[in-house]
N, C-alpha and C positions, 0 to 999 in steps of 0.2 A: 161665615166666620164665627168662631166660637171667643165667650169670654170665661177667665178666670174670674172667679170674686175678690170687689175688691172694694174699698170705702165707699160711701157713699158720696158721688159728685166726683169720684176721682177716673179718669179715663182711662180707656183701656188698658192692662197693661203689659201687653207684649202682642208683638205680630203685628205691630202698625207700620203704615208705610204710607209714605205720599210721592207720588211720581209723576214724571211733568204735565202741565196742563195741554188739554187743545187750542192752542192761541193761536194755530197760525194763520185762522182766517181773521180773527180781529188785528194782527200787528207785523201778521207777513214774515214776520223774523227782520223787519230793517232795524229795530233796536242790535238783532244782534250780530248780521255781518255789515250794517251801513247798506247795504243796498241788496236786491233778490239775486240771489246767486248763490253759489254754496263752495266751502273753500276746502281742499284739501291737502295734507304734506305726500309728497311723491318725492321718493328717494330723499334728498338733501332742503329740501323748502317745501314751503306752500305755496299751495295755485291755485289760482281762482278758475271756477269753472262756469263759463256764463250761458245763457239760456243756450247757446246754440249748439252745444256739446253734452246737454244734461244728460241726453237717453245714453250716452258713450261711459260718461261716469256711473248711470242706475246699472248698467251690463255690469260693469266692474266689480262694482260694489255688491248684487248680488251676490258674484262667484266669489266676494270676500266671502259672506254670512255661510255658504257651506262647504267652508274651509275651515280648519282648524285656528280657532282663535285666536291661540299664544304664537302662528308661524305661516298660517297659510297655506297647508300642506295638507293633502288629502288625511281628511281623519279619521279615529278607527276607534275612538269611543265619546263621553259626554264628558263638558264641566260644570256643574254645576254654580250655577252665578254667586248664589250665596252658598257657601260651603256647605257640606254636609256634618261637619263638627259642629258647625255652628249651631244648622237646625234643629242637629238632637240638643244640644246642650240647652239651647231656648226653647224645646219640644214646638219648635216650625212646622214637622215634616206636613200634619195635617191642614196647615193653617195657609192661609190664602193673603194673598197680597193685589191692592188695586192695581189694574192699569189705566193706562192717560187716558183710555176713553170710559172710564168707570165703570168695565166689566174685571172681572178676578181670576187667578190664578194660583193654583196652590205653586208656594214654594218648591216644593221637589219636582215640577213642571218645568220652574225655569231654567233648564240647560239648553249649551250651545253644544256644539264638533268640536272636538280637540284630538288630537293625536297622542294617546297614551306617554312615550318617551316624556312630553311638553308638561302633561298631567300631571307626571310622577316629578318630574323638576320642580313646579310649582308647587307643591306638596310642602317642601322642605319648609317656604316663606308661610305657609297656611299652618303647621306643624309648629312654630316657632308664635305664630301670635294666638295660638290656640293654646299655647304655654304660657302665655303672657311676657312674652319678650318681645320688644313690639322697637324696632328700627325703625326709623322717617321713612327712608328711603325703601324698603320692602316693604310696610304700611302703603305707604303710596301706591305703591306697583300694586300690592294686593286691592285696593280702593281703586285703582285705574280699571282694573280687571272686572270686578263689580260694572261698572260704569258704560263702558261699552258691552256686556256684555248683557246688562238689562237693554242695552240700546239694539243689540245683536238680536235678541227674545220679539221685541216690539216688532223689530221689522219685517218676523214670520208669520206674526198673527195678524187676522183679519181685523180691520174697524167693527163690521158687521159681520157677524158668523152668519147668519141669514142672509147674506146678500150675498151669492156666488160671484159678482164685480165687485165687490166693497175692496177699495184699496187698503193697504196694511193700517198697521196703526202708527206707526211711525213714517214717514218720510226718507226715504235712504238717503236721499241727495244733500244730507247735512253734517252727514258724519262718517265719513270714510277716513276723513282724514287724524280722527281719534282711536280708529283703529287702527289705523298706520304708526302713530305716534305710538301707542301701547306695546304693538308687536317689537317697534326700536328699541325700545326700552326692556321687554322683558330677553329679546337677544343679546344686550348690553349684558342686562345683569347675568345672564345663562352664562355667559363666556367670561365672568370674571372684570366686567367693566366698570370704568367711571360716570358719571354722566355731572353736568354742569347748566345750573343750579339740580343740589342733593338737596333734595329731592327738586324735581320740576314745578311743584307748589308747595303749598303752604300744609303742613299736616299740624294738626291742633291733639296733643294727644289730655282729653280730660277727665278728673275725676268725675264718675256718672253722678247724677244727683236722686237718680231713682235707683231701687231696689234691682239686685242682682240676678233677678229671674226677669227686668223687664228688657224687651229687646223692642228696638227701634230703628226705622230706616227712611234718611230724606233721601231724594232724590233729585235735583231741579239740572237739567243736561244743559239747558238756558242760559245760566249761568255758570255751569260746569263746577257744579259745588255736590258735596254728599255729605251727609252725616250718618253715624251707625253706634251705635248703644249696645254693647255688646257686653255686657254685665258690671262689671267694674269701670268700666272706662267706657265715656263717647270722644268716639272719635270724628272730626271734622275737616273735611279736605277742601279747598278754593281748586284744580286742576291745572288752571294755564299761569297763574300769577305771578310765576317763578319767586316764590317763597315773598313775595311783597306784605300780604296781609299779615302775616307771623310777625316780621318786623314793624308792624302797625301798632298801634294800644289796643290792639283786637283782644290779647287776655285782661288786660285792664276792666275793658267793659265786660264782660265776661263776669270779673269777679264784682264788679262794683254794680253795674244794673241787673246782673244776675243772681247770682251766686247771695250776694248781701240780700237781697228782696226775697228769694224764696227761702233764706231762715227766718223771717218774721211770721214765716205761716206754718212752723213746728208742731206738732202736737195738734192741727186743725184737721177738719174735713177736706181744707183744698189743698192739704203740703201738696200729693204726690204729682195734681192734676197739674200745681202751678211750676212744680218738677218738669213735670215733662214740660208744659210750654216753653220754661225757660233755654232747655236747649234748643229747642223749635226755633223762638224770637230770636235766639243771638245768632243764629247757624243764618235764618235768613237774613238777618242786616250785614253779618259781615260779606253773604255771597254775594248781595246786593253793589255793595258800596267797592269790593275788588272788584266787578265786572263794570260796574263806572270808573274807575281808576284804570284800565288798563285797554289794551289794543283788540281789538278784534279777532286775534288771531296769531298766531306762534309758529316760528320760523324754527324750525329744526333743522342743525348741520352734524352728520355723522363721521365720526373716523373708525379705523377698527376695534379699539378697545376705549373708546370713548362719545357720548353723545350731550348737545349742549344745545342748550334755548341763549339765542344772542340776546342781549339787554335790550327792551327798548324805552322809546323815549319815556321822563319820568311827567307826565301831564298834570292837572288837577282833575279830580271826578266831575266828571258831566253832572250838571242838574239830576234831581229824579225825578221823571218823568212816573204821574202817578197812577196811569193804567197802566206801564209798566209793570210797575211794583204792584200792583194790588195783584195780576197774576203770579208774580211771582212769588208771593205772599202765599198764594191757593198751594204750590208746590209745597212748599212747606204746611200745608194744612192749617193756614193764620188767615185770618180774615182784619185786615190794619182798619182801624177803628177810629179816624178823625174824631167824631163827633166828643171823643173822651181826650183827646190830644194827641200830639203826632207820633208819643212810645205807647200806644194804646193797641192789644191786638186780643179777638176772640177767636177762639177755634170758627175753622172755616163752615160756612153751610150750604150758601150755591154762589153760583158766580152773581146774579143779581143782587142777592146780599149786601155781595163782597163790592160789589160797586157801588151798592148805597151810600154801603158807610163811609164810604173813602169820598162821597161827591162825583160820584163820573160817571155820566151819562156818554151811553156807545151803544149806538145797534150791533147787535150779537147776531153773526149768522151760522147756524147750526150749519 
Protein backbone atom coordinates (compact mmCIF):
# COMPACT_ATOMS: atom_id res chain seq x y z
CA UNK A 1 0.00 0.00 0.00
CA UNK A 2 1.30 3.35 -0.80
CA UNK A 3 1.08 6.73 1.31
CA UNK A 4 0.27 10.22 0.65
CA UNK A 5 2.40 12.90 2.83
CA UNK A 6 1.03 13.85 5.45
CA UNK A 7 1.79 15.71 9.14
CA UNK A 8 3.68 14.24 11.28
CA UNK A 9 1.94 11.68 13.76
CA UNK A 10 -1.21 12.09 11.59
CA UNK A 11 -2.47 8.54 10.01
CA UNK A 12 -2.81 7.61 6.98
CA UNK A 13 -4.98 9.42 4.95
CA UNK A 14 -6.88 7.66 2.50
CA UNK A 15 -7.49 3.90 1.44
CA UNK A 16 -7.89 2.63 4.96
CA UNK A 17 -10.02 -0.03 5.66
CA UNK A 18 -10.65 -2.40 8.52
CA UNK A 19 -12.83 -5.49 7.98
CA UNK A 20 -14.04 -8.13 10.10
CA UNK A 21 -11.91 -9.94 12.57
CA UNK A 22 -11.20 -14.01 12.68
CA UNK A 23 -13.04 -14.54 15.93
CA UNK A 24 -14.85 -17.42 15.18
CA UNK A 25 -12.56 -19.89 16.80
CA UNK A 26 -12.32 -17.66 20.09
CA UNK A 27 -16.44 -17.01 20.42
CA UNK A 28 -18.06 -19.28 17.91
CA UNK A 29 -20.37 -16.58 16.77
CA UNK A 30 -22.83 -17.42 20.07
CA UNK A 31 -22.63 -13.76 20.88
CA UNK A 32 -24.20 -13.35 17.61
CA UNK A 33 -26.95 -15.91 16.78
CA UNK A 34 -27.32 -17.26 20.62
CA UNK A 35 -26.49 -20.47 19.78
CA UNK A 36 -24.03 -22.33 16.56
CA UNK A 37 -26.26 -22.33 13.81
CA UNK A 38 -26.66 -19.96 11.02
CA UNK A 39 -30.06 -18.01 10.16
CA UNK A 40 -31.39 -17.29 7.04
CA UNK A 41 -34.77 -15.19 5.35
CA UNK A 42 -36.21 -17.57 2.66
CA UNK A 43 -39.14 -15.98 0.85
CA UNK A 44 -41.33 -14.26 3.54
CA UNK A 45 -39.11 -15.00 7.25
CA UNK A 46 -36.11 -16.25 8.56
CA UNK A 47 -35.00 -19.83 9.39
CA UNK A 48 -32.85 -21.21 11.22
CA UNK A 49 -30.58 -23.67 9.71
CA UNK A 50 -29.08 -26.28 12.22
CA UNK A 51 -26.07 -28.42 12.12
CA UNK A 52 -27.99 -31.08 10.29
CA UNK A 53 -28.82 -29.26 7.09
CA UNK A 54 -25.59 -26.97 6.83
CA UNK A 55 -24.09 -28.82 3.72
CA UNK A 56 -27.84 -28.11 1.99
CA UNK A 57 -27.60 -24.37 2.78
CA UNK A 58 -23.29 -24.14 1.90
CA UNK A 59 -24.81 -25.97 -1.98
CA UNK A 60 -27.30 -22.97 -2.01
CA UNK A 61 -25.52 -20.35 -1.06
CA UNK A 62 -22.59 -21.17 -3.22
CA UNK A 63 -24.84 -21.03 -6.36
CA UNK A 64 -25.96 -17.65 -4.76
CA UNK A 65 -22.15 -16.18 -5.01
CA UNK A 66 -22.07 -17.04 -8.89
CA UNK A 67 -25.07 -15.37 -9.60
CA UNK A 68 -25.79 -12.06 -10.08
CA UNK A 69 -25.77 -10.07 -7.02
CA UNK A 70 -28.74 -7.55 -7.35
CA UNK A 71 -31.30 -10.82 -8.75
CA UNK A 72 -29.75 -14.13 -8.82
CA UNK A 73 -29.84 -14.56 -12.45
CA UNK A 74 -27.14 -15.87 -14.51
CA UNK A 75 -24.74 -12.89 -15.00
CA UNK A 76 -23.07 -11.45 -17.90
CA UNK A 77 -20.74 -8.71 -16.52
CA UNK A 78 -18.92 -7.46 -12.82
CA UNK A 79 -20.00 -4.98 -10.01
CA UNK A 80 -17.76 -3.50 -8.45
CA UNK A 81 -18.13 -3.54 -4.58
CA UNK A 82 -16.91 0.00 -4.11
CA UNK A 83 -17.73 1.81 -7.08
CA UNK A 84 -15.60 2.75 -9.61
CA UNK A 85 -16.57 6.89 -9.30
CA UNK A 86 -15.56 6.37 -6.06
CA UNK A 87 -12.20 5.02 -6.61
CA UNK A 88 -11.12 7.50 -9.16
CA UNK A 89 -12.43 10.37 -7.30
CA UNK A 90 -10.32 9.02 -3.90
CA UNK A 91 -7.52 7.75 -6.67
CA UNK A 92 -8.23 3.83 -5.02
CA UNK A 93 -7.80 2.15 -8.22
CA UNK A 94 -4.18 1.28 -7.16
CA UNK A 95 -4.52 1.04 -3.54
CA UNK A 96 -5.27 -2.08 -1.64
CA UNK A 97 -7.49 -2.88 1.14
CA UNK A 98 -7.09 -5.63 4.02
CA UNK A 99 -8.94 -8.71 4.32
CA UNK A 100 -10.08 -10.55 7.78
CA UNK A 101 -7.24 -12.76 7.40
CA UNK A 102 -4.70 -9.80 6.91
CA UNK A 103 -3.62 -10.67 3.48
CA UNK A 104 -4.67 -7.60 0.72
CA UNK A 105 -6.39 -6.87 -2.14
CA UNK A 106 -6.50 -4.11 -4.56
CA UNK A 107 -9.69 -2.39 -4.78
CA UNK A 108 -10.50 -2.77 -8.37
CA UNK A 109 -10.12 -6.74 -7.49
CA UNK A 110 -13.04 -6.50 -5.48
CA UNK A 111 -15.95 -7.39 -7.79
CA UNK A 112 -18.77 -9.88 -7.88
CA UNK A 113 -21.38 -11.20 -11.12
CA UNK A 114 -24.07 -9.10 -11.99
CA UNK A 115 -26.20 -9.10 -14.84
CA UNK A 116 -25.77 -5.78 -16.93
CA UNK A 117 -29.74 -4.70 -17.07
CA UNK A 118 -29.26 -4.88 -12.71
CA UNK A 119 -25.92 -2.91 -13.24
CA UNK A 120 -27.22 -0.24 -15.30
CA UNK A 121 -30.45 0.27 -12.72
CA UNK A 122 -28.13 0.48 -9.88
CA UNK A 123 -26.27 3.08 -11.59
CA UNK A 124 -29.03 5.61 -11.36
CA UNK A 125 -28.62 5.27 -7.04
CA UNK A 126 -24.64 5.39 -7.54
CA UNK A 127 -25.06 8.51 -10.05
CA UNK A 128 -27.17 10.40 -7.58
CA UNK A 129 -24.69 10.06 -4.50
CA UNK A 130 -21.73 10.58 -6.56
CA UNK A 131 -23.64 14.08 -6.98
CA UNK A 132 -24.05 14.48 -3.73
CA UNK A 133 -27.80 13.83 -3.35
CA UNK A 134 -27.81 11.28 -0.99
CA UNK A 135 -31.50 9.79 0.22
CA UNK A 136 -31.70 7.41 3.46
CA UNK A 137 -33.38 4.97 1.76
CA UNK A 138 -31.05 4.56 -1.69
CA UNK A 139 -27.88 5.44 0.78
CA UNK A 140 -28.88 2.33 2.44
CA UNK A 141 -29.44 0.16 -0.34
CA UNK A 142 -26.34 1.49 -1.96
CA UNK A 143 -24.34 0.66 1.80
CA UNK A 144 -26.40 -2.91 1.91
CA UNK A 145 -24.73 -3.58 -1.60
CA UNK A 146 -21.16 -2.78 -0.26
CA UNK A 147 -21.93 -5.17 2.51
CA UNK A 148 -22.70 -8.28 1.14
CA UNK A 149 -20.97 -7.89 -1.50
CA UNK A 150 -17.36 -7.50 0.50
CA UNK A 151 -19.11 -10.52 2.17
CA UNK A 152 -19.70 -12.13 -1.62
CA UNK A 153 -15.54 -11.29 -2.32
CA UNK A 154 -14.49 -13.03 1.04
CA UNK A 155 -16.19 -16.10 0.41
CA UNK A 156 -14.13 -16.77 -3.13
CA UNK A 157 -10.91 -16.16 -1.69
CA UNK A 158 -8.85 -18.65 -0.08
CA UNK A 159 -7.66 -18.31 3.80
CA UNK A 160 -4.41 -19.68 2.57
CA UNK A 161 -3.36 -19.22 -1.08
CA UNK A 162 -0.75 -21.78 -0.47
CA UNK A 163 -2.80 -24.20 0.82
CA UNK A 164 -4.73 -25.86 -2.09
CA UNK A 165 -7.40 -27.17 1.07
CA UNK A 166 -7.39 -23.97 2.74
CA UNK A 167 -11.09 -23.08 3.19
CA UNK A 168 -12.36 -19.59 2.16
CA UNK A 169 -12.02 -16.80 4.14
CA UNK A 170 -15.20 -16.31 5.05
CA UNK A 171 -17.63 -18.77 6.17
CA UNK A 172 -20.72 -19.06 3.76
CA UNK A 173 -23.12 -20.52 6.39
CA UNK A 174 -23.71 -17.06 8.06
CA UNK A 175 -24.94 -14.95 5.57
CA UNK A 176 -27.15 -16.05 2.97
CA UNK A 177 -29.59 -14.68 4.44
CA UNK A 178 -28.30 -10.87 3.87
CA UNK A 179 -28.09 -11.57 0.62
CA UNK A 180 -31.57 -12.59 0.45
CA UNK A 181 -32.72 -9.46 2.43
CA UNK A 182 -30.62 -7.14 -0.26
CA UNK A 183 -31.81 -8.65 -3.30
CA UNK A 184 -35.78 -7.97 -1.67
CA UNK A 185 -34.99 -4.82 -1.31
CA UNK A 186 -33.14 -3.73 -4.30
CA UNK A 187 -36.33 -5.49 -6.42
CA UNK A 188 -38.64 -3.36 -4.17
CA UNK A 189 -36.99 -0.31 -5.11
CA UNK A 190 -36.32 -1.56 -8.95
CA UNK A 191 -40.19 -1.86 -9.29
CA UNK A 192 -41.09 1.35 -7.72
CA UNK A 193 -41.79 0.18 -3.99
CA UNK A 194 -42.24 0.96 -0.52
CA UNK A 195 -40.57 -0.74 2.19
CA UNK A 196 -41.37 -0.43 6.15
CA UNK A 197 -39.12 0.96 8.23
CA UNK A 198 -37.47 3.65 5.37
CA UNK A 199 -34.84 2.87 5.51
CA UNK A 200 -34.42 -0.92 7.30
CA UNK A 201 -31.71 0.84 9.63
CA UNK A 202 -30.36 3.51 10.88
CA UNK A 203 -28.32 5.78 8.04
CA UNK A 204 -26.25 8.59 10.03
CA UNK A 205 -25.50 11.04 7.26
CA UNK A 206 -22.32 13.24 8.68
CA UNK A 207 -20.30 16.16 8.10
CA UNK A 208 -16.61 14.49 7.58
CA UNK A 209 -14.08 15.84 10.00
CA UNK A 210 -11.05 14.97 7.77
CA UNK A 211 -10.04 16.58 4.67
CA UNK A 212 -11.81 15.86 1.29
CA UNK A 213 -9.18 13.76 -0.35
CA UNK A 214 -9.45 11.34 2.72
CA UNK A 215 -11.32 8.12 2.01
CA UNK A 216 -12.32 5.60 4.60
CA UNK A 217 -14.03 2.37 5.09
CA UNK A 218 -15.20 0.15 8.47
CA UNK A 219 -16.48 -2.62 7.94
CA UNK A 220 -17.70 -5.10 11.14
CA UNK A 221 -20.47 -7.92 9.42
CA UNK A 222 -20.65 -8.85 13.46
CA UNK A 223 -22.46 -6.28 14.00
CA UNK A 224 -23.87 -5.38 10.79
CA UNK A 225 -22.52 -1.94 10.88
CA UNK A 226 -20.42 0.10 8.04
CA UNK A 227 -19.00 3.44 7.97
CA UNK A 228 -17.49 5.16 4.59
CA UNK A 229 -15.71 8.60 4.29
CA UNK A 230 -16.43 9.61 1.23
CA UNK A 231 -14.99 13.22 1.06
CA UNK A 232 -17.54 15.60 2.44
CA UNK A 233 -19.63 13.40 4.31
CA UNK A 234 -19.02 9.93 6.51
CA UNK A 235 -21.58 8.21 6.38
CA UNK A 236 -22.67 5.50 9.11
CA UNK A 237 -25.10 2.65 8.67
CA UNK A 238 -26.29 0.00 12.00
CA UNK A 239 -28.24 -2.64 9.09
CA UNK A 240 -30.75 -4.62 11.02
CA UNK A 241 -32.00 -1.87 13.70
CA UNK A 242 -34.86 -0.79 11.92
CA UNK A 243 -33.82 2.75 12.31
CA UNK A 244 -33.54 2.38 16.46
CA UNK A 245 -30.04 3.86 16.92
CA UNK A 246 -31.10 7.19 14.74
CA UNK A 247 -33.72 7.67 17.25
CA UNK A 248 -31.19 7.15 20.03
CA UNK A 249 -28.83 10.26 21.43
CA UNK A 250 -26.51 8.56 18.93
CA UNK A 251 -25.86 12.24 17.23
CA UNK A 252 -25.75 13.73 20.52
CA UNK A 253 -22.72 11.81 21.42
CA UNK A 254 -21.37 12.23 18.31
CA UNK A 255 -21.35 16.00 18.54
CA UNK A 256 -20.60 16.17 22.38
CA UNK A 257 -17.75 13.28 22.89
CA UNK A 258 -16.81 13.76 19.41
CA UNK A 259 -17.05 16.30 17.45
CA UNK A 260 -16.45 19.03 20.76
CA UNK A 261 -12.95 17.03 21.72
CA UNK A 262 -11.43 16.83 18.36
CA UNK A 263 -11.62 21.00 17.97
CA UNK A 264 -9.46 21.31 20.92
CA UNK A 265 -6.69 19.78 18.80
CA UNK A 266 -6.84 22.54 15.86
CA UNK A 267 -3.86 23.83 14.54
CA UNK A 268 -1.89 20.74 16.36
CA UNK A 269 0.20 17.71 15.05
CA UNK A 270 -2.65 15.28 16.12
CA UNK A 271 -5.95 17.26 14.54
CA UNK A 272 -6.29 14.97 11.47
CA UNK A 273 -5.03 11.63 13.40
CA UNK A 274 -7.58 12.44 16.36
CA UNK A 275 -10.10 13.22 13.03
CA UNK A 276 -10.08 10.06 11.92
CA UNK A 277 -10.22 8.17 15.32
CA UNK A 278 -13.09 10.18 16.16
CA UNK A 279 -15.18 8.68 13.49
CA UNK A 280 -13.61 5.14 14.10
CA UNK A 281 -14.65 5.60 18.17
CA UNK A 282 -18.31 6.73 17.66
CA UNK A 283 -19.04 4.28 14.51
CA UNK A 284 -17.82 1.39 16.99
CA UNK A 285 -19.82 2.30 20.29
CA UNK A 286 -22.81 3.06 18.52
CA UNK A 287 -22.62 -0.52 16.29
CA UNK A 288 -21.80 -1.89 19.63
CA UNK A 289 -24.55 -0.85 21.85
CA UNK A 290 -27.45 -1.38 18.73
CA UNK A 291 -26.33 -4.86 18.30
CA UNK A 292 -26.77 -5.20 22.32
CA UNK A 293 -30.13 -3.59 22.18
CA UNK A 294 -31.71 -5.62 19.63
CA UNK A 295 -32.73 -9.37 18.29
CA UNK A 296 -30.71 -11.55 16.64
CA UNK A 297 -32.13 -11.53 13.58
CA UNK A 298 -34.89 -9.90 11.16
CA UNK A 299 -37.95 -11.18 10.05
CA UNK A 300 -38.93 -10.07 6.60
CA UNK A 301 -42.55 -10.18 5.09
CA UNK A 302 -43.02 -9.15 1.37
CA UNK A 303 -46.04 -8.00 -0.67
CA UNK A 304 -45.73 -6.97 -4.28
CA UNK A 305 -45.05 -3.27 -4.09
CA UNK A 306 -43.97 -3.28 -0.68
CA UNK A 307 -41.39 -4.81 1.89
CA UNK A 308 -41.32 -4.54 5.89
CA UNK A 309 -39.24 -5.53 9.09
CA UNK A 310 -42.07 -6.36 11.71
CA UNK A 311 -41.26 -4.55 15.06
CA UNK A 312 -39.68 -6.30 17.74
CA UNK A 313 -39.71 -6.47 21.12
CA UNK A 314 -38.21 -3.12 22.75
CA UNK A 315 -35.67 -5.01 25.49
CA UNK A 316 -32.81 -3.25 27.41
CA UNK A 317 -28.87 -3.78 25.98
CA UNK A 318 -27.44 -6.76 27.38
CA UNK A 319 -24.35 -6.13 29.50
CA UNK A 320 -21.01 -5.77 27.37
CA UNK A 321 -19.35 -8.50 27.36
CA UNK A 322 -15.67 -7.36 27.15
CA UNK A 323 -13.82 -10.00 24.78
CA UNK A 324 -16.71 -9.17 22.84
CA UNK A 325 -15.98 -5.87 22.36
CA UNK A 326 -12.27 -5.69 22.35
CA UNK A 327 -12.85 -7.64 18.96
CA UNK A 328 -15.07 -5.71 17.90
CA UNK A 329 -13.17 -2.88 18.62
CA UNK A 330 -10.12 -4.57 16.21
CA UNK A 331 -12.99 -4.23 13.19
CA UNK A 332 -12.94 -0.83 13.63
CA UNK A 333 -9.14 -0.59 13.98
CA UNK A 334 -9.34 0.53 18.06
CA UNK A 335 -7.58 -1.10 20.51
CA UNK A 336 -10.28 -0.04 24.02
CA UNK A 337 -7.75 0.87 26.40
CA UNK A 338 -9.06 0.26 30.25
CA UNK A 339 -5.96 1.03 31.73
CA UNK A 340 -6.71 4.95 30.68
CA UNK A 341 -10.65 4.50 31.48
CA UNK A 342 -13.39 2.87 29.84
CA UNK A 343 -13.82 5.96 26.70
CA UNK A 344 -10.00 5.32 26.37
CA UNK A 345 -9.11 3.75 22.77
CA UNK A 346 -5.60 3.43 20.75
CA UNK A 347 -5.28 2.43 17.29
CA UNK A 348 -5.25 -1.13 17.05
CA UNK A 349 -1.85 -3.29 16.97
CA UNK A 350 -2.37 -7.09 17.42
CA UNK A 351 -4.83 -8.92 19.15
CA UNK A 352 -2.63 -9.72 22.30
CA UNK A 353 -2.29 -6.13 22.72
CA UNK A 354 -5.75 -5.58 22.37
CA UNK A 355 -6.42 -7.97 25.22
CA UNK A 356 -4.04 -6.62 27.42
CA UNK A 357 -5.19 -3.52 27.64
CA UNK A 358 -8.73 -4.26 28.02
CA UNK A 359 -7.58 -7.22 30.96
CA UNK A 360 -8.59 -10.44 29.17
CA UNK A 361 -6.88 -13.27 29.31
CA UNK A 362 -8.18 -16.13 26.51
CA UNK A 363 -6.19 -18.73 24.77
CA UNK A 364 -6.18 -17.80 21.11
CA UNK A 365 -6.22 -20.56 18.69
CA UNK A 366 -4.88 -19.86 15.30
Amino acid sequence: MTDRARPSGAVRPKAVICRTLRIFNLIHWQYHYGFRCTIRALRTRVRVVTPSNWDSAVILYRKLLVKCLFSGEDPDTKEHVVPSWLQKRMELEKENFKLPNDSFLQYKHAVVPAKSSHNTKFSEIETRISQGILKSDEVYLWALKIHVGLLARDSTLKDDIKDPKSKTIIDLRGFNYHVNIFRALYQNWSNGGTTDPSPFGSVFLLDSLTPEDHFDLVHCAYTGALGIDIGKKFIFFTFWDRGRTLKSNALTLWHEDQVFQVEKFQNTSEYLTRCHMAHRIWSCEMAYFQFRSRPNSMAMLRTPNKVAAPPYPRTPARPVDILEYVLVCKNFGLQWDLSRGNNSYTQFTTIEEALKAANVKVAINN
